[in-house]
C-alpha positions as CSV (number, residue, x, y, z in Angstrom):
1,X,11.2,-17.3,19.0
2,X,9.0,-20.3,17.8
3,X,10.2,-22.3,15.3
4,X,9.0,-23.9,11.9
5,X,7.7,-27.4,12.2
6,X,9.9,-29.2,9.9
7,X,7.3,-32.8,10.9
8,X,4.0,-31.4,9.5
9,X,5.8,-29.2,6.9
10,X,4.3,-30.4,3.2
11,X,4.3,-28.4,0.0
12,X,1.4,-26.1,0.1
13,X,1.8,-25.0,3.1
14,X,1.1,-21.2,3.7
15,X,3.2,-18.9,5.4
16,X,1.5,-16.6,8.1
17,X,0.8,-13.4,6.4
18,X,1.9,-10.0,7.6
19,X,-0.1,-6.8,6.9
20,X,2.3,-3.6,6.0
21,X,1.1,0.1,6.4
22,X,4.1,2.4,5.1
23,X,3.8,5.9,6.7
24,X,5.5,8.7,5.0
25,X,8.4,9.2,7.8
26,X,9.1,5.0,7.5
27,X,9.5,5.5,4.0
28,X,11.2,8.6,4.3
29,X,13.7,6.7,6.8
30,X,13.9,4.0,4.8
31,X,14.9,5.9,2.1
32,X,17.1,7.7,3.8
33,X,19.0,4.9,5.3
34,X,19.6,3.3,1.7
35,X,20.6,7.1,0.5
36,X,17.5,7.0,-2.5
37,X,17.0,10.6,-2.8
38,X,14.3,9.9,-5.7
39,X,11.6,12.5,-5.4
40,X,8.8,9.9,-5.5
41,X,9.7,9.0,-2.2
42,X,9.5,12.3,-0.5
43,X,7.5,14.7,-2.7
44,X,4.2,14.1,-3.1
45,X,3.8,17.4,-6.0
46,X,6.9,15.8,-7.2
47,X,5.6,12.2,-7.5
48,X,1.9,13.7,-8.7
49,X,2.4,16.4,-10.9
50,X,5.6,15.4,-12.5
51,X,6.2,11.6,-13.2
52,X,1.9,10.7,-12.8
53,X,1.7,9.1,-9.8
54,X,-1.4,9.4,-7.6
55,X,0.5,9.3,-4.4
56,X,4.4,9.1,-2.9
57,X,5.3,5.8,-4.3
58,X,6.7,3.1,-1.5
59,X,10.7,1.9,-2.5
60,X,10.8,-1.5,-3.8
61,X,13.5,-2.6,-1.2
62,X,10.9,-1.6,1.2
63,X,9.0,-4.8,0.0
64,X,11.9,-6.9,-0.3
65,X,12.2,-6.4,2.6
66,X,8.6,-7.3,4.3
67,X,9.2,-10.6,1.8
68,X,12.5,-11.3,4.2
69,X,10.7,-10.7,7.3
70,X,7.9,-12.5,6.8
71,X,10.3,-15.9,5.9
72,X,12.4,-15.2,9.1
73,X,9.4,-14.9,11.3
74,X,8.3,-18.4,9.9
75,X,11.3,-20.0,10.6
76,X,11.9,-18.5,13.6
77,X,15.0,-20.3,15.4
78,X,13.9,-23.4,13.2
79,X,16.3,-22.6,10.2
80,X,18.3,-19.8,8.4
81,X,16.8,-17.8,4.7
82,X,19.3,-18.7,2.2
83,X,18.3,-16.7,-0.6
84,X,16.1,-14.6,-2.1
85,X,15.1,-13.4,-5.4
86,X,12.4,-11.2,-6.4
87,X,10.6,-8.3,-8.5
88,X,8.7,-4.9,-8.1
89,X,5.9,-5.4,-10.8
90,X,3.5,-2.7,-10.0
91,X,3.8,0.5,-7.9
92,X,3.0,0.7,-4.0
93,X,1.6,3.9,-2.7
94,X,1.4,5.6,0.9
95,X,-1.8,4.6,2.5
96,X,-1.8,1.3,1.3
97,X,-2.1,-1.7,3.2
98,X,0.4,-4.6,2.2
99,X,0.5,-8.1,2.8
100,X,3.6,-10.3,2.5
101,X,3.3,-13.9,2.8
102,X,4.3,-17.1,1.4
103,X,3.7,-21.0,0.2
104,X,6.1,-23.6,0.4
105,X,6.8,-24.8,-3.2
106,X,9.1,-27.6,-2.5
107,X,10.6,-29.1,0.1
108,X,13.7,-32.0,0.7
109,X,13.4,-33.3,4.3
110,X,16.7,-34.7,3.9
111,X,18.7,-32.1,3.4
112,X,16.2,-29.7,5.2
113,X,15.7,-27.6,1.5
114,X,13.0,-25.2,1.4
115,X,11.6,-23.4,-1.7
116,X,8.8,-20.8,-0.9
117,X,6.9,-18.4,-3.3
118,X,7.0,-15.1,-1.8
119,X,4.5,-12.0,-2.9
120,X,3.4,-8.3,-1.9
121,X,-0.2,-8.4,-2.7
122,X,-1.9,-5.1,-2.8
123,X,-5.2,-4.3,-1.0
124,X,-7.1,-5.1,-4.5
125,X,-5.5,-8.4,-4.3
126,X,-3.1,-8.0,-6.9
127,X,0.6,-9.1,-6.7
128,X,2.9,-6.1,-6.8
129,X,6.1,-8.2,-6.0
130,X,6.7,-11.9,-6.6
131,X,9.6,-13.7,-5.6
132,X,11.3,-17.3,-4.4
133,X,12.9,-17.7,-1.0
134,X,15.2,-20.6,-0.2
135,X,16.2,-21.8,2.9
136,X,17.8,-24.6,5.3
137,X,15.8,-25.7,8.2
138,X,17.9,-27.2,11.3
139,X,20.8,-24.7,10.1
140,X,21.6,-22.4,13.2
Protein backbone atom coordinates (compact mmCIF):
# COMPACT_ATOMS: atom_id res chain seq x y z
CA UNK A 1 0.00 0.00 0.00
CA UNK A 2 1.47 3.47 -1.01
CA UNK A 3 1.97 5.81 1.46
CA UNK A 4 1.26 9.66 2.13
CA UNK A 5 4.15 11.92 1.28
CA UNK A 6 4.74 13.58 4.51
CA UNK A 7 7.85 15.92 2.27
CA UNK A 8 5.54 17.61 -0.30
CA UNK A 9 2.54 17.46 2.16
CA UNK A 10 1.27 21.47 2.60
CA UNK A 11 -2.10 22.74 3.63
CA UNK A 12 -4.34 22.70 0.67
CA UNK A 13 -3.56 19.70 -0.39
CA UNK A 14 -6.46 17.50 -1.86
CA UNK A 15 -7.13 14.10 -1.01
CA UNK A 16 -7.84 11.64 -4.00
CA UNK A 17 -11.48 11.51 -4.38
CA UNK A 18 -13.47 8.24 -4.40
CA UNK A 19 -16.75 7.95 -6.35
CA UNK A 20 -19.58 5.79 -4.26
CA UNK A 21 -22.58 3.98 -6.14
CA UNK A 22 -24.79 2.38 -3.19
CA UNK A 23 -26.86 -0.54 -4.69
CA UNK A 24 -29.85 -1.60 -2.82
CA UNK A 25 -28.42 -5.16 -1.46
CA UNK A 26 -25.00 -2.90 -0.14
CA UNK A 27 -27.30 -0.81 1.64
CA UNK A 28 -29.50 -3.47 2.61
CA UNK A 29 -26.23 -5.32 4.01
CA UNK A 30 -25.08 -2.50 5.42
CA UNK A 31 -28.00 -2.09 7.25
CA UNK A 32 -28.24 -5.22 8.24
CA UNK A 33 -24.84 -5.61 9.69
CA UNK A 34 -25.39 -2.41 11.99
CA UNK A 35 -29.11 -4.05 12.85
CA UNK A 36 -31.03 -0.45 11.43
CA UNK A 37 -34.28 -2.02 10.56
CA UNK A 38 -35.60 1.65 9.52
CA UNK A 39 -37.95 1.14 6.55
CA UNK A 40 -36.17 3.87 4.51
CA UNK A 41 -33.53 1.57 4.00
CA UNK A 42 -35.32 -1.35 2.63
CA UNK A 43 -38.84 -0.13 1.41
CA UNK A 44 -39.01 1.86 -1.27
CA UNK A 45 -43.33 2.31 -0.89
CA UNK A 46 -42.31 2.70 2.69
CA UNK A 47 -39.68 5.46 2.15
CA UNK A 48 -42.01 7.16 -0.88
CA UNK A 49 -45.38 7.00 0.09
CA UNK A 50 -45.00 7.31 3.82
CA UNK A 51 -42.21 9.60 5.16
CA UNK A 52 -41.78 11.64 1.32
CA UNK A 53 -38.79 10.46 0.14
CA UNK A 54 -38.25 10.11 -3.66
CA UNK A 55 -36.18 7.01 -3.26
CA UNK A 56 -34.71 4.29 -0.47
CA UNK A 57 -32.60 6.71 1.45
CA UNK A 58 -28.67 5.62 1.86
CA UNK A 59 -27.70 5.27 6.03
CA UNK A 60 -25.63 8.01 7.20
CA UNK A 61 -22.99 5.56 8.61
CA UNK A 62 -22.80 4.38 5.13
CA UNK A 63 -21.05 7.83 4.38
CA UNK A 64 -19.08 7.97 7.46
CA UNK A 65 -17.89 5.46 6.36
CA UNK A 66 -16.70 6.25 2.61
CA UNK A 67 -15.18 9.62 4.62
CA UNK A 68 -12.90 6.83 6.71
CA UNK A 69 -11.91 5.10 3.66
CA UNK A 70 -11.11 7.61 1.63
CA UNK A 71 -8.48 9.08 4.64
CA UNK A 72 -7.04 5.49 5.07
CA UNK A 73 -6.45 5.04 1.41
CA UNK A 74 -4.40 8.39 1.51
CA UNK A 75 -2.42 7.49 4.10
CA UNK A 76 -1.87 4.21 3.17
CA UNK A 77 0.99 2.51 5.41
CA UNK A 78 2.22 6.35 5.87
CA UNK A 79 0.22 7.01 9.13
CA UNK A 80 -2.81 5.93 11.27
CA UNK A 81 -6.69 8.17 11.26
CA UNK A 82 -7.04 9.31 14.70
CA UNK A 83 -10.30 10.63 14.70
CA UNK A 84 -13.14 11.57 13.01
CA UNK A 85 -16.07 13.68 13.44
CA UNK A 86 -18.83 14.46 11.10
CA UNK A 87 -22.58 15.11 10.03
CA UNK A 88 -25.40 13.82 7.63
CA UNK A 89 -26.84 17.21 6.37
CA UNK A 90 -28.96 16.29 3.51
CA UNK A 91 -30.44 12.89 2.38
CA UNK A 92 -28.56 10.35 -0.05
CA UNK A 93 -30.63 8.20 -2.28
CA UNK A 94 -30.13 4.78 -4.28
CA UNK A 95 -28.81 5.60 -7.66
CA UNK A 96 -26.71 8.25 -6.64
CA UNK A 97 -23.26 8.68 -7.32
CA UNK A 98 -21.09 9.89 -4.20
CA UNK A 99 -17.84 11.25 -3.86
CA UNK A 100 -15.79 11.34 -0.67
CA UNK A 101 -12.76 13.26 -0.58
CA UNK A 102 -10.66 15.53 1.43
CA UNK A 103 -8.24 18.79 1.95
CA UNK A 104 -5.59 19.03 4.38
CA UNK A 105 -6.48 21.95 6.73
CA UNK A 106 -3.51 21.99 8.89
CA UNK A 107 -0.63 20.25 9.29
CA UNK A 108 2.50 20.07 12.23
CA UNK A 109 5.42 18.32 10.65
CA UNK A 110 6.82 17.91 13.96
CA UNK A 111 4.67 16.00 15.54
CA UNK A 112 3.36 14.52 12.23
CA UNK A 113 -0.47 16.21 12.99
CA UNK A 114 -2.90 16.13 10.31
CA UNK A 115 -6.27 18.01 10.19
CA UNK A 116 -8.31 17.28 6.90
CA UNK A 117 -11.88 18.49 5.91
CA UNK A 118 -13.78 15.56 4.91
CA UNK A 119 -17.23 15.76 2.64
CA UNK A 120 -19.93 13.52 0.71
CA UNK A 121 -20.70 15.70 -2.08
CA UNK A 122 -23.75 14.72 -4.09
CA UNK A 123 -23.81 14.48 -7.92
CA UNK A 124 -25.34 18.23 -7.92
CA UNK A 125 -22.24 19.14 -6.12
CA UNK A 126 -23.71 19.78 -2.95
CA UNK A 127 -22.23 18.69 0.42
CA UNK A 128 -24.46 16.11 2.07
CA UNK A 129 -21.85 15.29 4.91
CA UNK A 130 -19.05 17.44 6.19
CA UNK A 131 -16.66 16.36 8.64
CA UNK A 132 -12.76 16.76 10.15
CA UNK A 133 -10.42 13.86 10.20
CA UNK A 134 -7.25 13.86 12.32
CA UNK A 135 -4.41 11.87 12.08
CA UNK A 136 -0.59 11.00 12.81
CA UNK A 137 1.60 10.33 10.03
CA UNK A 138 4.82 8.02 10.76
CA UNK A 139 2.43 6.29 13.46
CA UNK A 140 2.36 2.44 12.58
Amino acid sequence: MSSVDAASLEVGSALPEREHTCSNVQLMLYNAALWNGHRIHFDEPYAKEVEGYPGLVIAGPLLGDWMNQCVEEWLGDGGVLTGIEYSNRAASYIGETLVAGGTVTSYEPSSGEVVIDVFIRNQAGDVVAPGVATARLGAQ
